[in-house]
C-alpha positions in Angstrom: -43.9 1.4 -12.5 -43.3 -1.5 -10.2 -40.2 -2.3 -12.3 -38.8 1.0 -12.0 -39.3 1.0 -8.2 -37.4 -1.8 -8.5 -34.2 -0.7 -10.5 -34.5 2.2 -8.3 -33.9 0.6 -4.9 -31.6 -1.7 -6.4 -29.2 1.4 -7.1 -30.0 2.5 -3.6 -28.6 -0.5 -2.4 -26.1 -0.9 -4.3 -24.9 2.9 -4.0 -25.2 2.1 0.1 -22.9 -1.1 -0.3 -20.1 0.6 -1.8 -20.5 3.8 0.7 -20.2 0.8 3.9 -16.9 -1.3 1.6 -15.5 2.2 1.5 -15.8 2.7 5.2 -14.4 -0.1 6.4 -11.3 -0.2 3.9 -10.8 3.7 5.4 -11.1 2.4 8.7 -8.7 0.0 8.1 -6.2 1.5 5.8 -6.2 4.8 8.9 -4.9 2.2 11.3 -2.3 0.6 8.8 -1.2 4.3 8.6 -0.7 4.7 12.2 1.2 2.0 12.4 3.8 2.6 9.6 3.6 6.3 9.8 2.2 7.3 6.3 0.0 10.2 5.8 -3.6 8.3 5.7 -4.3 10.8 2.8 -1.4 8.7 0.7 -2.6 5.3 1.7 -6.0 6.0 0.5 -5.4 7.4 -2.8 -2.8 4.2 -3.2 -5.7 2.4 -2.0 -8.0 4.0 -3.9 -5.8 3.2 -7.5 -5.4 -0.8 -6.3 -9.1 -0.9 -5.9 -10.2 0.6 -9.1 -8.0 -2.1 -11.3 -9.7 -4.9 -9.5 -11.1 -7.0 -12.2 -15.3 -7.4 -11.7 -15.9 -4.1 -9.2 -18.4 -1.4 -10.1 -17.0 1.9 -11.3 -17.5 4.4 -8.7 -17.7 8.0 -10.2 -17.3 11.3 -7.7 -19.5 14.0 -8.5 -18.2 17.4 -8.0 -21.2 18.9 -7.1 -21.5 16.4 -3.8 -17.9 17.6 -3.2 -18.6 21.3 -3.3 -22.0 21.1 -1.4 -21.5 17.7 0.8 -17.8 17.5 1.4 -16.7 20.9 1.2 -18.3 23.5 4.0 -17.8 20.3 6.7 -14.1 20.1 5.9 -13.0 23.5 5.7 -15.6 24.5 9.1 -13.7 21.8 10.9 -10.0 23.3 9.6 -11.2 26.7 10.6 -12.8 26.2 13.8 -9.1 24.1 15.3 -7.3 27.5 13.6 -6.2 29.9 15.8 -7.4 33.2 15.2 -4.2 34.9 16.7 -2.2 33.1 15.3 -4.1 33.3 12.2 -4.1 37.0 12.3 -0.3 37.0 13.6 0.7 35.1 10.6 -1.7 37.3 7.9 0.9 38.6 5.7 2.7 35.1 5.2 -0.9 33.0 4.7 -2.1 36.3 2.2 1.8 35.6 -0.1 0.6 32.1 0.0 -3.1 32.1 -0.1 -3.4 34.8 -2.8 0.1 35.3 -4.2 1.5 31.9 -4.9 -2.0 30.7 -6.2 -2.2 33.5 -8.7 1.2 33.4 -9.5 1.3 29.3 -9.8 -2.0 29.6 -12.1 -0.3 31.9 -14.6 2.9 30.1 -14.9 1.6 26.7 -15.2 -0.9 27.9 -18.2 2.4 29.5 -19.9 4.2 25.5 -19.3 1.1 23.9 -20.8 0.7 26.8 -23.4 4.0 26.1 -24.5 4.7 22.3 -24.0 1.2 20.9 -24.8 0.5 21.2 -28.3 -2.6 22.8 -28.7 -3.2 24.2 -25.6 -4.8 27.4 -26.3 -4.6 30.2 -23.0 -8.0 29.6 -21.9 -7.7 25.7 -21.3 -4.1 26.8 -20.0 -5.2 29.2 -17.5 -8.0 27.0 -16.2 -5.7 24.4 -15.4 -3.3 26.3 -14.0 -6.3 27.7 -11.1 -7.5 24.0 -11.0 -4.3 22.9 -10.1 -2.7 26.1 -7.5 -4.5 25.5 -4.5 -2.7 23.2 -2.4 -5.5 21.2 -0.2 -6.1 21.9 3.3 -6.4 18.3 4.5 -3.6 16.9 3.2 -1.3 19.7 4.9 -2.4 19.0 8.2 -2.6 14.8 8.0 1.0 15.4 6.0 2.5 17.8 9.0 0.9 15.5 12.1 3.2 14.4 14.5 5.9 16.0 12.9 7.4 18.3 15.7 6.9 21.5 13.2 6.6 24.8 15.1 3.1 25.8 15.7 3.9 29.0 13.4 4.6 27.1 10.6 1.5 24.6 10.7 -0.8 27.8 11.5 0.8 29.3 7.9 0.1 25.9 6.2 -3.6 25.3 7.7 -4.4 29.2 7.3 -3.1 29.0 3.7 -5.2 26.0 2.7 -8.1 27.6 4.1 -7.8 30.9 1.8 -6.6 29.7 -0.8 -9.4 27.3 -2.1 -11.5 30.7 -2.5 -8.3 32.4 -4.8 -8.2 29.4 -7.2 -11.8 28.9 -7.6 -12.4 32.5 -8.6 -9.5 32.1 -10.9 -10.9 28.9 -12.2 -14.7 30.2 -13.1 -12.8 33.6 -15.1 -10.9 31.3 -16.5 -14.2 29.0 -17.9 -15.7 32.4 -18.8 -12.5 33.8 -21.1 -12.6 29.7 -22.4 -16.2 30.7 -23.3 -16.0 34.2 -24.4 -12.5 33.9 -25.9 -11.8 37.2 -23.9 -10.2 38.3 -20.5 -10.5 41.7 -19.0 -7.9 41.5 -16.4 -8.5 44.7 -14.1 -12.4 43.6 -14.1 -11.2 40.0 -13.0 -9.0 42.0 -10.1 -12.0 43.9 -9.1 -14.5 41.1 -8.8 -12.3 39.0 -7.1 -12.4 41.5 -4.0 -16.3 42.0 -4.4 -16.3 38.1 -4.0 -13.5 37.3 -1.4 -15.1 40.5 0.7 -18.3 39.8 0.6 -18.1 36.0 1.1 -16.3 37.0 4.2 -19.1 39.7 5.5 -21.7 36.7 5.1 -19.4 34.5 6.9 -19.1 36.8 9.9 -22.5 37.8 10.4 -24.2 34.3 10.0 -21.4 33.6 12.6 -22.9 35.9 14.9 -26.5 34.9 14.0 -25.6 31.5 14.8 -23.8 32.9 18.2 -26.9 34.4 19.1 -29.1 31.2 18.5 -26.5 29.5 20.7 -26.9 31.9 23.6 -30.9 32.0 23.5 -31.4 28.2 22.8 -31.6 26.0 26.2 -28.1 24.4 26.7 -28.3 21.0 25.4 -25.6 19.2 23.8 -27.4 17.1 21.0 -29.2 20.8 19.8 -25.2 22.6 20.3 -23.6 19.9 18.3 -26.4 20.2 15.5 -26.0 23.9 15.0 -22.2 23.5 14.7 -23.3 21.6 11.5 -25.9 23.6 9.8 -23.5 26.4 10.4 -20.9 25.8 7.8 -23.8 24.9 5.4 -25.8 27.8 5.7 -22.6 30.1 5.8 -21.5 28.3 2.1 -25.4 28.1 0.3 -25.5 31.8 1.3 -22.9 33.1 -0.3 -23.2 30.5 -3.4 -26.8 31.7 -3.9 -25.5 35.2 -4.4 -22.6 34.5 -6.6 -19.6 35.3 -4.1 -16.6 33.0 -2.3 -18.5 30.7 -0.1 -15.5 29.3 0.7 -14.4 32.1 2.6 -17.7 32.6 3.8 -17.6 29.5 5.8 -13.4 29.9 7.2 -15.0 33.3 8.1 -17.6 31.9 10.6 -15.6 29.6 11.8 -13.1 31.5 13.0 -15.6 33.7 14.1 -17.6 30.9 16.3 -14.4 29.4 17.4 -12.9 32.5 18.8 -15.7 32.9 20.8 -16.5 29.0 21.7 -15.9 29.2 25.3 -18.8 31.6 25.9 -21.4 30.3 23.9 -20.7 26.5 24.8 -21.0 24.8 28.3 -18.5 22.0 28.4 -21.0 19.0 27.6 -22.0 20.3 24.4 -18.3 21.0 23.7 -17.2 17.7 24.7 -19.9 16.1 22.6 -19.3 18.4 19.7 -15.4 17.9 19.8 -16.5 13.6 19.6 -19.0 13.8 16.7 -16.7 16.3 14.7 -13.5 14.1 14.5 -15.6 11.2 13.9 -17.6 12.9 11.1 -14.3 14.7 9.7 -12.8 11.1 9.8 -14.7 9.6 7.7 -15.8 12.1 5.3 -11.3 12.8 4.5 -11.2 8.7 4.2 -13.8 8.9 1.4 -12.5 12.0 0.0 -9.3 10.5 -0.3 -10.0 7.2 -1.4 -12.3 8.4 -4.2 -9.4 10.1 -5.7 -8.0 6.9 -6.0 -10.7 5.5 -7.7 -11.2 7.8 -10.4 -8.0 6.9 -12.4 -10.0 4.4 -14.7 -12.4 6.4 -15.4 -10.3 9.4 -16.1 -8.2 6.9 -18.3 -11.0 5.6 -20.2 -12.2 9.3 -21.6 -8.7 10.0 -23.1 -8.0 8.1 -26.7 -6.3 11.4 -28.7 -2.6 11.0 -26.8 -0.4 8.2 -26.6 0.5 6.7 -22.9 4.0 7.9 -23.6 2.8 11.6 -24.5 0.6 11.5 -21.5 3.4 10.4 -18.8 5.4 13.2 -20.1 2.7 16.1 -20.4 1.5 14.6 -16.8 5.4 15.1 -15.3 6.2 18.5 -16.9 2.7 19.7 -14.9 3.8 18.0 -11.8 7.3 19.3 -11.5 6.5 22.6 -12.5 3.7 22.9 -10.2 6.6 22.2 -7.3 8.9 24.1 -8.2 6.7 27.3 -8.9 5.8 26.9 -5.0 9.7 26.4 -4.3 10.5 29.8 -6.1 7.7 31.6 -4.7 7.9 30.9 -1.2 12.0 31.6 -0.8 11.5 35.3 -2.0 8.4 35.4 0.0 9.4 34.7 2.9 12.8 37.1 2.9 12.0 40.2 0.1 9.1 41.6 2.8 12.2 41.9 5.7 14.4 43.8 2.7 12.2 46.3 2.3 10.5 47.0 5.3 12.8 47.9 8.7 9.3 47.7 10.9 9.4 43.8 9.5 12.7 43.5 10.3 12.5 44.7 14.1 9.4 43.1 14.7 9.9 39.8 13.7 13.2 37.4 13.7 14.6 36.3 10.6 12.8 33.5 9.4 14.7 30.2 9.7 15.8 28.4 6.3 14.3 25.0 6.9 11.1 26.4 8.1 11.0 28.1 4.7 11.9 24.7 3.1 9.3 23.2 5.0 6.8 25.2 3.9 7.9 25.4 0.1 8.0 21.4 0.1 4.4 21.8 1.8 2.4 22.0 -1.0 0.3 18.9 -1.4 -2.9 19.0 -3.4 -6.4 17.4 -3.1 -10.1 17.0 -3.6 -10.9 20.5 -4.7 -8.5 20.8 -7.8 -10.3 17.2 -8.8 -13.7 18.2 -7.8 -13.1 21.5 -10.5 -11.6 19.0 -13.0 -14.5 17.4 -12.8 -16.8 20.0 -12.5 -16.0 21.7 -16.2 -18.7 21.8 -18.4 -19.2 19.6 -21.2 -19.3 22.1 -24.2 -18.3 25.6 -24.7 -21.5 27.6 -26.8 -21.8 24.5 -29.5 -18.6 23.0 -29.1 -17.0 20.7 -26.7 -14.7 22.6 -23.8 -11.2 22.0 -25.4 -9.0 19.2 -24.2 -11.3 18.6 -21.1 -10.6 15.1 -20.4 -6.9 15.9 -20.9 -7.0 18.6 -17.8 -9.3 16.2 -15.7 -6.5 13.7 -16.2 -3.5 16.3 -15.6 -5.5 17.5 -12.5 -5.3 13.8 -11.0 -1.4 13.4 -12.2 -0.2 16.6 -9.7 -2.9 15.4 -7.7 -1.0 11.9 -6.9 2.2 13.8 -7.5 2.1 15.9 -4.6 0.6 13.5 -2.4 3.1 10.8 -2.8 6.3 12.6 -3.3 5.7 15.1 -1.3 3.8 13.5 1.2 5.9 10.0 1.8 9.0 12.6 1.8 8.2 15.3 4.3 8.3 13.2 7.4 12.5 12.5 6.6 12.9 16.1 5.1 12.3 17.6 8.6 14.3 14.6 10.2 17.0 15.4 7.4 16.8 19.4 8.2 17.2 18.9 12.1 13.5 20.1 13.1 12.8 19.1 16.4 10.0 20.5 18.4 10.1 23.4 20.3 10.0 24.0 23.6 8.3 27.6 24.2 5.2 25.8 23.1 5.7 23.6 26.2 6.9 26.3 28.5 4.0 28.2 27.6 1.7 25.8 28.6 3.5 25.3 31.7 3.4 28.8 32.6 -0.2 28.9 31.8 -1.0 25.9 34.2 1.1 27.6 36.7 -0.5 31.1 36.5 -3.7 29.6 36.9 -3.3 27.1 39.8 -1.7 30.1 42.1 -4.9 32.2 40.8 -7.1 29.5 42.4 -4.8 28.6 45.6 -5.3 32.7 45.9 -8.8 32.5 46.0 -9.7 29.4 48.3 -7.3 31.0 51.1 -8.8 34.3 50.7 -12.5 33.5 49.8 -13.0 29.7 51.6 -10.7 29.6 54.5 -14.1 30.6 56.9 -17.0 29.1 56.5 -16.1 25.5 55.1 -14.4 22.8 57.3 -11.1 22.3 57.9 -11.1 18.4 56.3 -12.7 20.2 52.8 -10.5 22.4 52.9 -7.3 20.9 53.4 -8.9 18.6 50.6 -9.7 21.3 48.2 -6.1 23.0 48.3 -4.7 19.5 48.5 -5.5 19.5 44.7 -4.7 22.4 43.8 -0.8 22.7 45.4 0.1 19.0 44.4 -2.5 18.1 41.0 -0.7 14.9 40.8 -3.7 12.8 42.0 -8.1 13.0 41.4 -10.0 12.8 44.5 -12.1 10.0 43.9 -15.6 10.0 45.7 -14.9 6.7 47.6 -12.2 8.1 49.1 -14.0 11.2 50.0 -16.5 9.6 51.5 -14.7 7.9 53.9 -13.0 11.1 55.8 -16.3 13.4 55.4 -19.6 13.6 55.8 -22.1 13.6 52.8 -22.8 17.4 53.8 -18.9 17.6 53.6 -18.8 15.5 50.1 -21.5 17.9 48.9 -19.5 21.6 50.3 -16.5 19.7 48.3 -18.2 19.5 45.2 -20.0 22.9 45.3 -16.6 24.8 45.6 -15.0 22.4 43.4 -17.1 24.1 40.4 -17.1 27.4 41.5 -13.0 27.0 41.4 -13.3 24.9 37.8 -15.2 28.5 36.9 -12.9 30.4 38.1 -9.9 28.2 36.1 -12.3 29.4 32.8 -12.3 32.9 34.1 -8.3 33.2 34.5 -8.0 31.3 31.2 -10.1 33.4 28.9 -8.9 36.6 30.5 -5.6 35.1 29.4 -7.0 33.9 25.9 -8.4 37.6 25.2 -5.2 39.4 26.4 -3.1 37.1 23.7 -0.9 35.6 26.3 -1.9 31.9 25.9 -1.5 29.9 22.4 -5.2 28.8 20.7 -4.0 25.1 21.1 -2.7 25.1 25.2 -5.9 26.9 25.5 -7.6 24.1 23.7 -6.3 21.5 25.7 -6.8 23.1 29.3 -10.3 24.0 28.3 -10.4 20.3 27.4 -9.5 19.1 30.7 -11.7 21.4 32.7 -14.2 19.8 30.8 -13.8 16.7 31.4 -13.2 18.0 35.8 -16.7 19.1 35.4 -18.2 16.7 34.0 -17.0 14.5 36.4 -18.4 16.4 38.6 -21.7 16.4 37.9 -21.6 12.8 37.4 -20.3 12.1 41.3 -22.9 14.6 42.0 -25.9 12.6 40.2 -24.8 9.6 41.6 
């Protein structure tokens, strides 16, 4: 027993020394790809692949069940909650084409290429690969489109796709193991259920979203107890819906979007400065391992294949890969210009969409953890026999996999410089006229509301701030033109203006006349005002 203990805690340890090796090479490797402007996503999986062939270190194997349940709801919570919902909402019809159209129609394509092209490939084995393989992955879209200057309308497309899309290819991908096992496929019974999933997955979604609002609003206001919620959220909204059999993919975008939309009244800033911290840290570190583990799994993936020749496999691995892009390529063109043809209200309600947008998007189409995670996650046998040509998928999977990460990925960046794309400035003049409207809202107020009662010296203080906002009143300087009953009159109408700044910018949030992400960052800022605050306050 002893002994046992033993071996045990020895694989313990060991398991924890590569988890804190991995850490620091992501670490690492993320500021190597800040400073030569890759995609971290890239550099890991490269990474990842040199690591693995280093003579004398221990095989690390990913289990697709840690991705689904561990990995998964944090990842896609995280994408959903920086998503803006109007935006979301504004771009529906493009991210549903996308989400839902160009999966399904990439899944059946690519199971007619390896029908035809693979010998042996029966349709079942085809059309499971082709769903493994259609989702494009929702972190590598976002690391791959950082930085790049690509209107907000086009990233909001690419993050909302990536978020819907998981749910599309994963139902595809468990009717596709069920006709591999039955040898059948009813195809209007597959439609049907795939609502019934996706719709209920989404109801879940929304009312643990509102279950968790209402926790937030009755629980005291404490940031460590906030931050925690926001991360038994996600996996509550996904074990949910898992335990019933429906999407709990879209069961966690569903909540949230829903808890992000209405963030600003259920958080005070300290819990949503503190939440905003531990989030990107977390999110950090769980897309480094992600990432890096897809790296590591070539050898082992290699190592289960001995029927097909490395010549065969190169080619069976490259007729996947290219077909996979161009199916996206000759999807998204006609998607994005057939709508406008035959609907006028289309056509006077939104401006032709520009060409290298459209390219952009087309060429966006990189794909992750998820299509490797349901490689991985196929079952063994079939009834008696073994699933047909398993190892052969899970090593096709992680060919489009590196693929679309690498060429795709390492291209991008000099496509958009290639195309022209520069950023755009309505996103800035928005912003600006957002600041604007609010700082004449609050100049408004203190001369109609504090021009009797305070004195002149906080006053003159006060709307010092507010006409110029060029320079922070620091306390020491306060303090040496007014009185500590002064200092504290300043500080009392200083938050009940930084209120009134949330006030103005919700009203403007609601009414749709502010953008998700200058709301974002002005929210961010009063924040960080009021905490300051407080702290000159306590001090």
């Amino acid at each position: 027993m002893i002994f046992y203990k033993l071996v045990f805690a020895f694989h313990i340890m060991e398991n924890i020394t590569v988890v804190l090796i991995l850490l620091a090479v992501v670490t690492a490797l993320a500021e190597i790809a800040d400073r030569v402007k890759i995609p971290y996503p890239i550099l890991l999986v490269l990474a990842g692949i040199a690591i693995s062939v280093m003579p004398g270190l221990p095989s690390v194997s990913l289990d697709p069940d840690l991705i689904f349940l561990i990995f998964l709801p944090p990842v896609l919570y995280s994408a959903a909650w920086t998503t803006s919902w109007p935006d979301f909402k504004a771009a529906k019809r493009a991210i549903s084409l996308l989400a839902i159209g160009c999966v399904l129609f990439t899944t059946v394509l690519v199971a007619v290429v390896a029908h035809y092209f693979i010998p042996g490939f029966n349709w079942p084995e085809a059309f499971v690969l082709g769903a493994i393989i259609s989702p494009p992955d929702a972190v590598a879209a976002s690391a791959a489109t950082k930085g790049l200057g690509i209107p907000r309308r086009i990233t909001t497309i690419l993050e909302g796709e990536s978020l819907v899309n998981d749910a599309t290819g994963l139902i595809a991908y468990r009717y596709g193991i069920a006709a591999a096992a039955s040898g059948s496929f009813i195809f209007w019974l597959a439609g049907m259920n795939f609502f019934y999933v996706a719709g209920v997955g989404i109801a879940i979604g929304l009312v643990l979203g509102q279950i968790f609002k209402w926790i937030h609003k009755i629980t005291p206001d404490n940031p460590i107890n906030d931050t925690t919620l926001t991360f038994i959220a996600p996996y509550t909204a996904y074990l949910v819906a898992e335990q019933i059999h429906v999407s709990g993919v879209l069961s966690v975008v569903a909540c949230g979007l829903f808890l992000s939309w209405n963030s600003a009244t259920i958080f005070k800033h300290q819990s949503r400065l503190n939440a905003v911290s531990v989030w990107n840290t977390v999110i950090f570190i769980l897309n480094g391992l992600i990432f890096i583990l897809i790296g590591l799994q070539l050898p082992i993936i290699f190592k289960n294949i001995h029927d097909h020749s490395f010549a065969e496999l190169l080619f069976y691995a490259s007729i996947i890969s290219v077909a996979t892009i161009l199916l996206r390529l000759i999807w998204v063109y006609p998607g994005a210009y057939l709508p406008r043809w035959f609907s006028k209200r289309i056509r006077k309600a939104e401006p032709r969409p520009d060409p290298r947008l459209v390219t952009i998007v087309a060429w966006s189409g990189m794909r992750g953890v998820v299509s490797l995670a349901a490689a991985l996650a196929l079952p063994l046998t079939v009834g008696s026999a073994p699933f047909p040509h398993r190892d052969l998928i899970i090593f096709l999977t992680f060919s489009v996999i590196f693929a679309t990460l690498v060429i795709q990925g390492i291209s991008l960046p000099h496509l958009v410089k290639w195309l022209g794309i520069k950023p755009s400035d309505e996103e800035m003049k928005e912003e600006q006229e957002a600041r604007l409207k609010i700082v004449s809202h609050v100049i408004e107020h203190i001369e109609e509301n504090y021009s009797i009662g305070l004195s002149d010296e906080v006053l003159n203080q006060i709307k010092t701030k507010y006409e110029i906002r060029v320079q922070r009143i620091r306390k020491t300087e306060s303090t040496g033109k007014l009185s500590l009953d002064q200092v504290t009159d300043f500080h009392r109408v200083q938050k009940e203006i930084i209120q009134l700044e949330r006030s103005v910018l919700n009203t403007m949030r609601k009414e749709g006349r502010i953008s998700e992400e200058a709301s974002r960052k002005i929210e961010y800022e009063l924040d960080l005002e009021e905490t300051r605050l407080i702290l000159e306050t306590q001090n």
